[in-house]
C-alpha positions as CSV (number, residue, x, y, z in Angstrom):
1,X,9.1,-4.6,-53.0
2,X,6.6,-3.9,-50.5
3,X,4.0,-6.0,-51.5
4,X,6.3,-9.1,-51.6
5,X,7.4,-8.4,-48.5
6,X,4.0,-8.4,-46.7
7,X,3.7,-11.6,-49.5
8,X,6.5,-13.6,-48.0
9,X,6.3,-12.2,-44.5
10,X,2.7,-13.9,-44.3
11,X,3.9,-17.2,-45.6
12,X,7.2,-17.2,-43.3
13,X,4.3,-16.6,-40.2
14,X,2.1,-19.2,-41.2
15,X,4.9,-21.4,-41.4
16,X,6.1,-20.4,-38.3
17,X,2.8,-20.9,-36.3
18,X,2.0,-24.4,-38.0
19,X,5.5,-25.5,-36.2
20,X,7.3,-26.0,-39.5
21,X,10.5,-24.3,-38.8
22,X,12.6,-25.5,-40.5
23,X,11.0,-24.5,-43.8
24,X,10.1,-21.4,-42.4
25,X,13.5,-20.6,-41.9
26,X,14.7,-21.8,-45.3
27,X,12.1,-19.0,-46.8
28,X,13.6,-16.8,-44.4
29,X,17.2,-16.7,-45.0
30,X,16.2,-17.7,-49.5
31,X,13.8,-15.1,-50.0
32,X,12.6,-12.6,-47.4
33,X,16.3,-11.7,-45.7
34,X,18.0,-10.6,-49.0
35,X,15.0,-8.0,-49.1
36,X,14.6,-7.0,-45.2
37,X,18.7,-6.0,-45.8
38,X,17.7,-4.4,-48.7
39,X,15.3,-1.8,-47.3
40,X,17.4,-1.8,-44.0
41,X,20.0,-0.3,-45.8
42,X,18.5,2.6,-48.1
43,X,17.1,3.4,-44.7
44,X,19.7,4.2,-42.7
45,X,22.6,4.3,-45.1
46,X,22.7,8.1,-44.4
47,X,21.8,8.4,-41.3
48,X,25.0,7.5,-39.4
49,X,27.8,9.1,-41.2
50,X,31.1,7.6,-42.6
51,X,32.5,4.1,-40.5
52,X,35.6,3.1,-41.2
53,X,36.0,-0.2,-39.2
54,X,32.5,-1.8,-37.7
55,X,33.3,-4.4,-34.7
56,X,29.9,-6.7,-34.5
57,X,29.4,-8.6,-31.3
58,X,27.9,-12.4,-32.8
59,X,25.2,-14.4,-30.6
60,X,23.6,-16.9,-32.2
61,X,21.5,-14.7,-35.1
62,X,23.8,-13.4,-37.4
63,X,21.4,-11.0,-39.0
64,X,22.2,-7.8,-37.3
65,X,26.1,-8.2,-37.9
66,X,24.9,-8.6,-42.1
67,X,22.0,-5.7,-41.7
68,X,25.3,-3.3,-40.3
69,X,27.5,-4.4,-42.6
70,X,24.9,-4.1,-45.5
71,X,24.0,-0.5,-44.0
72,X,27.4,1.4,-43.0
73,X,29.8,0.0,-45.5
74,X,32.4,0.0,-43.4
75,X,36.4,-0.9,-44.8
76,X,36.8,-3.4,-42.2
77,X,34.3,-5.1,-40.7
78,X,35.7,-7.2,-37.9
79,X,33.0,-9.9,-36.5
80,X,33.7,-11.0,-33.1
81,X,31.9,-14.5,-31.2
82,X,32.5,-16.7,-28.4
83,X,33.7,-20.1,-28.3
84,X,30.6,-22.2,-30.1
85,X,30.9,-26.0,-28.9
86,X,27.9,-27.0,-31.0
87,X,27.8,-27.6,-34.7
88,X,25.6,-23.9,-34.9
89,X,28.6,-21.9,-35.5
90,X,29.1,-24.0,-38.9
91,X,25.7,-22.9,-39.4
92,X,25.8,-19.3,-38.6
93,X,29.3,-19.0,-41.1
94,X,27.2,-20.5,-43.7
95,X,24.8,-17.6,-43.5
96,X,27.3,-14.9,-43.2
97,X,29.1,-16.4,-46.4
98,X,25.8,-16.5,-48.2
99,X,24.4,-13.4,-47.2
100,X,27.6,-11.1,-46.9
101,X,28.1,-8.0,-48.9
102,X,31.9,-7.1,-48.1
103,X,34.6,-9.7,-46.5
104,X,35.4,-9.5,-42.9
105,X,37.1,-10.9,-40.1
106,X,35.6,-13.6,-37.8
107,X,37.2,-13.5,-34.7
108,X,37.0,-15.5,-31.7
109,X,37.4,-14.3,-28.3
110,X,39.5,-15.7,-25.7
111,X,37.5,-16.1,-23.4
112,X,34.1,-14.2,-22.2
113,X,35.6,-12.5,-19.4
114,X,35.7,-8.6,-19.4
115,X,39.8,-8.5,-19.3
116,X,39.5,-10.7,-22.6
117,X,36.5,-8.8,-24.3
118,X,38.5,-5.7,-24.0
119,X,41.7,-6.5,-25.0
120,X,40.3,-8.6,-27.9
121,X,39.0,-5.3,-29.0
122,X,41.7,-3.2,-28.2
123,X,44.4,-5.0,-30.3
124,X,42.0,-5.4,-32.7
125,X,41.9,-1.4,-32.9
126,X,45.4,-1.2,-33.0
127,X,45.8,-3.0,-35.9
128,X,43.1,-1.0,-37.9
129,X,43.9,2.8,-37.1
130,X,40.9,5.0,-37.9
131,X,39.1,7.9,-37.0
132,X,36.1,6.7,-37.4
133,X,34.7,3.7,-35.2
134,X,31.7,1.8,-35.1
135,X,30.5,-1.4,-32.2
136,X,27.1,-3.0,-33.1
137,X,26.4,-4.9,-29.4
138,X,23.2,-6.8,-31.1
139,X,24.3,-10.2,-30.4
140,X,26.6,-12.1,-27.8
141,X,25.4,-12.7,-23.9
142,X,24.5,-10.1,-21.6
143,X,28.4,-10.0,-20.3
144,X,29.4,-9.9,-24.0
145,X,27.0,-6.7,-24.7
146,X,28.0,-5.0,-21.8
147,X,31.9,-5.4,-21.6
148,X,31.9,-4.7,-25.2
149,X,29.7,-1.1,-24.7
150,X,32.1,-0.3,-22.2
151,X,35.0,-0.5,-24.7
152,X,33.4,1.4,-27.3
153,X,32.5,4.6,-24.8
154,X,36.3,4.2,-23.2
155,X,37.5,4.7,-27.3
156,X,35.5,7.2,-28.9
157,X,33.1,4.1,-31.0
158,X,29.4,4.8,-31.6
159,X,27.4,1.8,-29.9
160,X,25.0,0.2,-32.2
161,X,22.1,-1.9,-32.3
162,X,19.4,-3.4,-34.3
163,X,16.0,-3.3,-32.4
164,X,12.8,-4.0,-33.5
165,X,9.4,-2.6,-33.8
166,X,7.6,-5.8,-33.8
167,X,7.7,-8.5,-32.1
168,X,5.3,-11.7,-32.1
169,X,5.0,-13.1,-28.4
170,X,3.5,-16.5,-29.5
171,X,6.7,-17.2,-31.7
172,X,8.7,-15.0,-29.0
173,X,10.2,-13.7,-32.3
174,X,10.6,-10.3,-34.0
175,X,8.9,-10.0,-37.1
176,X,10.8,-9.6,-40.2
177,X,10.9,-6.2,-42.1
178,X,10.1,-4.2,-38.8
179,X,14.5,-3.8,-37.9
180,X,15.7,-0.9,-36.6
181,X,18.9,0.9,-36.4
182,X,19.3,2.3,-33.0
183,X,22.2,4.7,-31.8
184,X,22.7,3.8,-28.7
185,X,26.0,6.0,-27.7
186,X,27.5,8.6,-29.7
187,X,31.1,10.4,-28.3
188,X,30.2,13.1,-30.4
189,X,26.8,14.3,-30.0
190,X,26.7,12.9,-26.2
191,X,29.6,13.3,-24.3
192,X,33.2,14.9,-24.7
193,X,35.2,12.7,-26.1
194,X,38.8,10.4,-24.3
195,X,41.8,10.3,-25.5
196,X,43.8,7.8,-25.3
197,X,47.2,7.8,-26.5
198,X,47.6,4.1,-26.6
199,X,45.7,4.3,-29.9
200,X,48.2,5.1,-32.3
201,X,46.3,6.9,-35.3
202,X,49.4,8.4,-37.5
203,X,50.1,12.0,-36.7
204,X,52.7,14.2,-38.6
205,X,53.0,17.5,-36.7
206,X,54.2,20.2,-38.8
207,X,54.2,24.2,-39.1
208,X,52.8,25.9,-42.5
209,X,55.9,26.4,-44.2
210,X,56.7,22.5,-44.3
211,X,53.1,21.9,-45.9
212,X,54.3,21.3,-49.7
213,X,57.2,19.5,-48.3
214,X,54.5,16.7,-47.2
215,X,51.9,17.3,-49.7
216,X,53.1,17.7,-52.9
217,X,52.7,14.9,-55.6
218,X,49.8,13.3,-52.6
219,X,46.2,13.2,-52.4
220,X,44.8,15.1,-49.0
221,X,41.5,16.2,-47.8
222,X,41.0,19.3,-45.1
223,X,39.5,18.2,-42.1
224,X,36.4,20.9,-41.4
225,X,35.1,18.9,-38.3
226,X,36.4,20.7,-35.6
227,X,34.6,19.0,-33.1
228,X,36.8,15.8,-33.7
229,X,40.2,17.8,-33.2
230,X,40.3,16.8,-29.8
231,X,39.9,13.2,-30.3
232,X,43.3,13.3,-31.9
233,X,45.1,16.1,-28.8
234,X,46.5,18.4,-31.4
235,X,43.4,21.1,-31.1
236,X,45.5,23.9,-30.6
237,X,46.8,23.2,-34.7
238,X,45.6,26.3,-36.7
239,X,44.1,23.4,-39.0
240,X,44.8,19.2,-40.2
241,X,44.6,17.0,-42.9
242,X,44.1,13.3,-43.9
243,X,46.8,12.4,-45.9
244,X,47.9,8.9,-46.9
245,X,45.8,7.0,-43.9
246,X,47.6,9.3,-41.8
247,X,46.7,12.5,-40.6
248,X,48.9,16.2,-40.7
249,X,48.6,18.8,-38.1
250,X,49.7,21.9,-39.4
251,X,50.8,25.6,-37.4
252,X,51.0,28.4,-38.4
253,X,54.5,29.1,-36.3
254,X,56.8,27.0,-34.6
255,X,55.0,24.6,-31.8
């Protein structure tokens, strides 16, 4: 896989530097994308851990947004843009239809303002309860980026984005095969983690002796993570489960 690769990565720069774009980018998005999303995902498939919903922030390259998706698998994958005028957007839907690996949602903000950015986001979180939260700020303007990384540190989302290694300042353009996954924020590993209680992730409180009561006849996991009790405000439970989307605090006494 390599060696075609380097193959098509050659031909897609010579085409580039003769001025033939347009064919360079059909080769592109045919031939050399399917295996740049390829590698970029047994790359860093294991690296950043189970996401359940993935918000992507869209600019006008919808190649991170696929290389995320591609790469985290998440259950929802929510893509979010601003207001397109031009006929581009047509374009960029194309691509994500052709090149997708999972549905998702393509959303379209309000309006670019921060106010909108986060609430945008914030319903959108509200309708998709998780635990587990993902925002890839690739794409979208400066305001978009930043408004967006702001959200994602306020609720507990690791902040992604696809950098590169190469770039070719002639074509002012990265060079394909050369993407990186770069974490930039992660509430766990960086800093202690909000909670905020207008996120309303299911939460049966109960004390040991109820336990069967809830569980019997259902499929539950134990929840060993410890460092992610607080997320939830019930850290004082002697231990919790995920049960039926939902989550179960148990006691051992009364609370």
């Amino acid at each position: 896989m390599e060696a075609k690769m380097d193959e098509l990565r050659k031909q897609w720069l010579d085409l580039s530097k003769q001025g033939l774009y347009q064919e360079a980018r059909d080769l592109y998005y045919d031939a050399l994308f399917p295996i740049v999303s390829e590698q970029f995902a047994h790359k860093y498939q294991r690296t950043i851990g189970q996401i359940d919903v993935l918000f992507s922030i869209l600019g006008y390259s919808p190649e991170p947004a696929l290389l995320m998706q591609k790469a985290l698998k998440p259950r929802v994958h929510i893509i979010c843009h601003a207001m397109k005028p031009d006929a581009g957007d047509d374009e960029i839907k194309k691509i994500l239809q052709q090149h997708k690996s999972m549905d998702f949602t393509y959303l379209e903000f309000r309006s670019e303002t921060f106010d909108d950015i986060y609430a945008t986001l914030r319903e959108q979180m509200l309708q998709n309860p998780s635990s587990s939260y993902a925002i890839d700020i690739t794409g979208g303007k400066k305001s978009m980026v930043a408004s967006a990384a702001i959200f994602g540190k306020d609720y507990n989302c690791k902040v992604l984005y696809v950098d590169f290694d190469q770039y070719d300042s002639d074509l002012r353009k990265p060079i394909p095969g050369y993407e990186r996954l770069n974490v930039v924020y992660d509430p766990i590993k960086q800093f202690s983690v909000i909670h905020h209680p207008s996120v309303r992730i299911p939460v049966l409180e109960i004390t040991e002796d109820e336990k069967n009561k809830y569980t019997y006849g259902k499929r539950y996991k134990v929840i060993d993570d410890i460092s992610l009790w607080g997320v939830y405000s019930f850290n004082t439970a002697s231990r919790w489960l995920k049960c039926n989307g939902g989550y179960i605090a148990i006691w051992d006494d009364e609370k």
